[in-house]
N, C-alpha and C positions, 0 to 999 in steps of 0.2 A: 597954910595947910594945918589942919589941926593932926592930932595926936591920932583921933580913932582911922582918919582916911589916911596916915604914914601905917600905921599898923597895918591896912588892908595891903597896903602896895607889895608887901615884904610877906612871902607866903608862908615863913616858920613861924608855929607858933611853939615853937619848942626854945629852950634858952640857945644862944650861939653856939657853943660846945657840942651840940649837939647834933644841930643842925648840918654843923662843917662835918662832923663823924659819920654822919647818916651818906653825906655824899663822898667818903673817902672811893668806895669801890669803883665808881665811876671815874674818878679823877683816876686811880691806879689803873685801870685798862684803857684809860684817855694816854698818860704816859707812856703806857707799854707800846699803844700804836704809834704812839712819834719813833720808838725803837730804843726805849730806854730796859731795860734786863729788869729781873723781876726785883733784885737788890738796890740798883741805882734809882727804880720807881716806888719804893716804898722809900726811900731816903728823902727822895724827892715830894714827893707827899707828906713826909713830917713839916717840910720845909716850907711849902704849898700852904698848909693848918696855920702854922705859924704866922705865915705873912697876912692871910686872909682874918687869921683871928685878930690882931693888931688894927688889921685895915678894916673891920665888920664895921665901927660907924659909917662910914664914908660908904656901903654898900646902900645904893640905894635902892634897889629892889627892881628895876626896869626889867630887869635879864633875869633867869633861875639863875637860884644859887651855884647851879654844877654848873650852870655856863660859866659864870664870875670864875668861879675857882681853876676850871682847865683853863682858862685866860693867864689867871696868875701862873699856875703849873707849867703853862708852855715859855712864859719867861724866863722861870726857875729853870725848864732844861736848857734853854737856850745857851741861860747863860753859862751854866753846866759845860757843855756843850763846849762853849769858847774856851771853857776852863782847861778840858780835860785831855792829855798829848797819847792820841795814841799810843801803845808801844811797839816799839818794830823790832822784832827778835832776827837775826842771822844768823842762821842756820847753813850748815856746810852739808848742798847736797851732790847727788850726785856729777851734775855741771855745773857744781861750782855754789856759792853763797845763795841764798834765796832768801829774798825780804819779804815779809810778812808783815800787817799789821796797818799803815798808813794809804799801801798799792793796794794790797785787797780792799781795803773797806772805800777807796774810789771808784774801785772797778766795778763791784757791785752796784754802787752807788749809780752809776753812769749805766749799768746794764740794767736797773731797776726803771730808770730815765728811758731807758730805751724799749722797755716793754712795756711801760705805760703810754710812751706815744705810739706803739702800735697796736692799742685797743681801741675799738671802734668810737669813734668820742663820745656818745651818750654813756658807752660803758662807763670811758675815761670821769667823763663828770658825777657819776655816782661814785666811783672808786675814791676820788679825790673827796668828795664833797665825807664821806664817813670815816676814809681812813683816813687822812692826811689833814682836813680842816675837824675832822671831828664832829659833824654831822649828827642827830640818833636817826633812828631808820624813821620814826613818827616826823620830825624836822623836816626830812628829804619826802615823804610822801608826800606831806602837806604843800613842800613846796615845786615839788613835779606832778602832782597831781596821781599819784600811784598807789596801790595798795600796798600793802606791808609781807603780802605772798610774792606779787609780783617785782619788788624788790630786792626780797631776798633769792632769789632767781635769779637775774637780774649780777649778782654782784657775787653769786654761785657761778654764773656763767664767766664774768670778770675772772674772778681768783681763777679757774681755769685755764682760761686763755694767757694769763700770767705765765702761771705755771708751766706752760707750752711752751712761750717764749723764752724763759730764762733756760730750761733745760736747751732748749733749740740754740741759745747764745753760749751757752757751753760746752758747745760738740764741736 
């Protein structure tokens, strides 16, 4: 392969530094939706630049660079992730101690599981496909064949019915 068609493959033509900064926003609201806080996601996105700038030869251009890089980022929380021990505060209430911190964040967990299975599954697969594999809304049109109005509809109507659910699971 020569030099000028490795150059075409690879859509920056800006130096690497640059490139990777241009895509931090995206990668930070990519974090945010895995459910990392606004602190733990910009930490994670230094960490994200870092690995990526190190690893940029080895990028070979097949994928956008913001796909490569949320790829790398969802490692990063992952491993995050495995790292990090809830805290669980015990608190003395009125019946007695009350744990906080490890049962809540399952219960939710398991309640969020539970209102994403009862969205009608086309919902289901747009919700999943943007929030949770990180999707952009031009990706899923392209690949369901839909407008960019009527998706965002679409995932209006989703979050909704969410919404409905989880209030309704906590009465």
């Amino acid at each position: 392969m020569s030099k000028a068609s490795a150059a075409v493959r690879v859509p920056y033509s800006v130096e690497p530094v640059a490139a990777l900064v241009a895509c931090r926003p995206y990668v930070v609201r990519y974090l945010r939706s895995l459910g990392a806080s606004v602190e733990d996601a910009e930490d994670l996105v230094q960490d994200t630049l870092l690995v990526a700038l190190r690893s940029m030869p080895s990028f070979r251009g097949d994928a956008r660079l913001s796909t490569w890089l949320c790829r790398i980022a969802q490692r990063a929380y992952a491993h995050w992730r495995s790292q990090a021990i809830p805290s669980i505060s015990l608190s003395k209430g009125e019946d007695g101690p009350v744990v906080e911190g490890l049962e809540d964040v399952a219960l939710r967990s398991m309640d969020l599981c539970e209102c994403l299975r009862r969205l009608p599954v086309p919902l289901r697969l747009l919700v999943c496909s943007h929030y949770i594999h990180g999707y952009s809304y031009r990706e899923i049109c392209q690949g369901r064949g839909l407008t960019k109005s009527h998706l965002t509809n679409e995932l209006s109507a989703a979050r909704r019915l969410l919404r409905q659910h989880l209030v309704s699971l906590s009465r």
